[in-house]
VOSE-660673 format. One record per residue (C-alpha): residue number from 1; chain; x, y, z. Coordinates in Angstrom, 2 decimals, always signed. Example, Ala and Ser with C-alpha at 12.3 -4.5 7.8 and 13.67 -1.06 7.14 Angstrom:
BEGIN
ROPA    n  chain       c1       c2       c3
ROPA    1      A   +12.30    -4.50    +7.80
ROPA    2      A   +13.67    -1.06    +7.14
# end
This chain:
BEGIN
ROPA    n  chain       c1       c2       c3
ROPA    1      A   +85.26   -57.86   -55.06
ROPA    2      A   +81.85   -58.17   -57.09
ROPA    3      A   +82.25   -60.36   -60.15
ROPA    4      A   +80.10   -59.12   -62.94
ROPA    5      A   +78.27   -62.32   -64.92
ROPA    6      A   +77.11   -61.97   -68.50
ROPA    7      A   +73.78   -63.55   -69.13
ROPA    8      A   +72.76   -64.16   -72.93
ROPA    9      A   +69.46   -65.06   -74.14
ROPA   10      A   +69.42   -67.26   -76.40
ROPA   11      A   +66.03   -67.17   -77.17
ROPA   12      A   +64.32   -70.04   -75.82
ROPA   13      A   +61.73   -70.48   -73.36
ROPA   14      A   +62.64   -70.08   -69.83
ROPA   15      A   +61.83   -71.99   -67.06
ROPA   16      A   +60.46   -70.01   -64.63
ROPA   17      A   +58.35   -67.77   -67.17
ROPA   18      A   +55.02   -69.78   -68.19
ROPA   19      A   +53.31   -70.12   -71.34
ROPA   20      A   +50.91   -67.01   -70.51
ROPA   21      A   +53.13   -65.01   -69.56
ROPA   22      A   +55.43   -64.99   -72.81
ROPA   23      A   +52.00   -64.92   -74.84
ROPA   24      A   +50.59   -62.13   -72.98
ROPA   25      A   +52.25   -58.78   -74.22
ROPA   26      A   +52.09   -59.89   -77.61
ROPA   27      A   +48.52   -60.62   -77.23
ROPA   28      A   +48.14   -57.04   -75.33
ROPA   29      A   +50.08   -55.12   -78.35
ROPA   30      A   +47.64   -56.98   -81.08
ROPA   31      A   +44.94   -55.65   -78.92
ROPA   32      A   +45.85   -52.11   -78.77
ROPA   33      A   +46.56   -52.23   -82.52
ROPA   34      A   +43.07   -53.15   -83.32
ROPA   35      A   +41.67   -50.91   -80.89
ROPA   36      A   +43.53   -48.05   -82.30
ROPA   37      A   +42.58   -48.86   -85.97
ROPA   38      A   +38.75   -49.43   -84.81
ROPA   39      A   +38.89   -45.73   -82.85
ROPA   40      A   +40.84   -44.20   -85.63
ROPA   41      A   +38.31   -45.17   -88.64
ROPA   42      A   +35.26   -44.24   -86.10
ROPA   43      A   +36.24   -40.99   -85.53
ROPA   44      A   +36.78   -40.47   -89.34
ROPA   45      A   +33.47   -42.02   -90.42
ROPA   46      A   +31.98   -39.41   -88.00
ROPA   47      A   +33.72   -36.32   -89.13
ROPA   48      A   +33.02   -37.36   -92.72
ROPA   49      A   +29.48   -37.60   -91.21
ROPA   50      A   +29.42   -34.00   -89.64
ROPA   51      A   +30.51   -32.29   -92.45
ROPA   52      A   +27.69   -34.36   -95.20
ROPA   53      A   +25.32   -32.85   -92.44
ROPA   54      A   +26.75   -29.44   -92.07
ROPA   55      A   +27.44   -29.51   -96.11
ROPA   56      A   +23.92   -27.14   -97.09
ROPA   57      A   +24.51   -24.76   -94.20
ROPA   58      A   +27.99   -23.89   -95.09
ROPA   59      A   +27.03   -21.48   -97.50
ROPA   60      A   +23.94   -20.64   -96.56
ROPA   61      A   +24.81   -16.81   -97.72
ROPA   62      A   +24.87   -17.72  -101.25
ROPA   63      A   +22.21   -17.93  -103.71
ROPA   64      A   +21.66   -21.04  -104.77
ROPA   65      A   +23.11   -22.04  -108.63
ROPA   66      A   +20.48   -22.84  -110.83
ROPA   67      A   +19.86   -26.09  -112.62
ROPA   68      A   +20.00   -25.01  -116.22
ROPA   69      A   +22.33   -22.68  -118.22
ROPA   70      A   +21.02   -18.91  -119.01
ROPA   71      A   +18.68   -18.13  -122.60
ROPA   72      A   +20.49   -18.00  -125.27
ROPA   73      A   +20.38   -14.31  -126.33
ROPA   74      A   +21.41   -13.00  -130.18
ROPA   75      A   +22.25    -9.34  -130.63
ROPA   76      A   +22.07    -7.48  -134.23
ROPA   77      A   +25.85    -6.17  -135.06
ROPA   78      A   +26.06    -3.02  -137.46
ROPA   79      A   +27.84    -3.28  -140.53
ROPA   80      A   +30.63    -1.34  -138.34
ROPA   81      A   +30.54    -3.89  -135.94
ROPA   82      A   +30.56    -6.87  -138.04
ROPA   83      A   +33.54    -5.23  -139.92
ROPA   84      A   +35.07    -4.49  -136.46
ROPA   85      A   +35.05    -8.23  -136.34
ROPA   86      A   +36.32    -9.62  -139.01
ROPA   87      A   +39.35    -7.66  -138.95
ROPA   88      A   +39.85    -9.59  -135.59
ROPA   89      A   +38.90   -12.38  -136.44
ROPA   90      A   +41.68   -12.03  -139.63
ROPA   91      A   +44.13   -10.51  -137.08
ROPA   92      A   +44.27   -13.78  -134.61
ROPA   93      A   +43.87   -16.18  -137.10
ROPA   94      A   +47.09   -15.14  -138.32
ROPA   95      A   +48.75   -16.12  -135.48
ROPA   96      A   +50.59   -19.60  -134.92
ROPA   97      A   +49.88   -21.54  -132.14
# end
């Protein structure tokens, strides 16, 4: 008959494993965290490069918007006009808000 043993760790350095060996995955996973991190904000800072580069060609199509705001223009109203207006001008500003 087999007899089953129960082995519990209780945390403490074994003697068969050496120093190395118990410092060596943790070592590894620090490793491939910083790796991942460095990739990761590489391949960001070089899409956020490609599209600053590809930013005037996007749309190309479009005129360009000018730098300045249209002439101001002024057009005579007729005393029909004007009168057209201040009736709306009376009519919403009797409104509450």
């Amino acid at each position: 008959m087999l007899k089953a043993r129960i082995v519990v760790s209780t945390g403490a350095m074994h003697a068969h494993v050496s120093t190395f060996q118990l410092l060596g995955v943790p070592v590894l996973a620090l490793g491939a965290a910083v790796w991942i991190v460095c990739v990761g904000r590489i391949l960001r800072r070089r899409r956020f490069e490609d599209a600053v580069r590809r930013r005037g060609t996007l749309l190309g199509a479009l005129p360009h918007q000018r730098q300045t705001g249209p002439d101001l223009e002024s057009v005579e109203l007729t005393p029909a006009e004007r009168d057209a207006f201040a009736g709306l001008v009376r009519q919403f500003g009797d409104r509450p808000y």
